[in-house]
N, C-alpha and C positions, 0 to 999 in steps of 0.2 A: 609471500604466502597469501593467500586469497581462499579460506575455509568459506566451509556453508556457513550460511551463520540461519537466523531466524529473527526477522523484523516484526515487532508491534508495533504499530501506530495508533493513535484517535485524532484525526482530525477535527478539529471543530470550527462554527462558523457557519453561512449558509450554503452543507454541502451534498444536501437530501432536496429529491427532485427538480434536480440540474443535470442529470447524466455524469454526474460524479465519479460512481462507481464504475460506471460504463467506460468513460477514458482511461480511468486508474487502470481497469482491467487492460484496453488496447496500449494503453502504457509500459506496464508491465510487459506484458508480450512482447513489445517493440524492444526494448532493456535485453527482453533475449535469458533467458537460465532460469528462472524465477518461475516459482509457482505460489499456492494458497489464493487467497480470497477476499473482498473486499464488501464489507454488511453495515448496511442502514441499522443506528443504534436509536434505542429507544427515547435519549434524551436530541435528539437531532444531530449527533457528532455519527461519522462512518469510522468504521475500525476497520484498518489494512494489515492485516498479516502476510509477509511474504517470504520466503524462504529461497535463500540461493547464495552465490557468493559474495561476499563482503564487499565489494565492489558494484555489485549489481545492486543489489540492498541501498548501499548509500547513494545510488542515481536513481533511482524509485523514491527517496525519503528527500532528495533533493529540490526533486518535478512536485510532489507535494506540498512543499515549503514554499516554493518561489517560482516553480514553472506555471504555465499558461492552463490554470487547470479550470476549470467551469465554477460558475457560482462565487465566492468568496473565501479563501482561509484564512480564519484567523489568528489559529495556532494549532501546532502537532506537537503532540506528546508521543517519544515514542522510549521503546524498550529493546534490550535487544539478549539473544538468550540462543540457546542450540536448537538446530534443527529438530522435529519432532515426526518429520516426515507426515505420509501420508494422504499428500494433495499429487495427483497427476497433472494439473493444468494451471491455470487462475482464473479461477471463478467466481460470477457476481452472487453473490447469496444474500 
């Protein structure tokens, strides 16, 4: 069984004005199912919301943690909870 689910993430670290967000987004896409969005937070961590299935999800929070991403991670905090719909694509915001 492989439900929608609905990812939160915060990653932190140096991941603001690297093209961060801009992979995560071509990231995501490439993973294939998945939409929501990925936004530069005010203390310097990005927050990734993604929604899709449970499978998808957990190869997005994967690439995140330990894939070849831009800049530095130092750690992801994430959350995980239902779909809330609402996003057509995944977008940088």
């Amino acid at each position: 069984m492989n439900e929608d689910v609905r990812l939160t993430a915060w990653v932190r670290g140096q991941v603001q004005g690297v093209g961060f967000r801009w992979f995560t987004r071509a990231n995501a896409l490439r993973i294939g199912d998945l939409v929501g969005f990925a936004l530069n937070l005010g203390d310097g961590r990005v927050q990734v919301v993604a929604e899709g299935p449970k499978s998808r999800c957990d190869q997005l929070l994967e690439w995140l943690r330990a894939g070849d991403t831009p800049g530095r991670v130092d750690g992801v905090t994430e959350i995980w909870d239902t779909p809330r719909g609402g996003y057509d694509t995944f977008a940088i915001r």
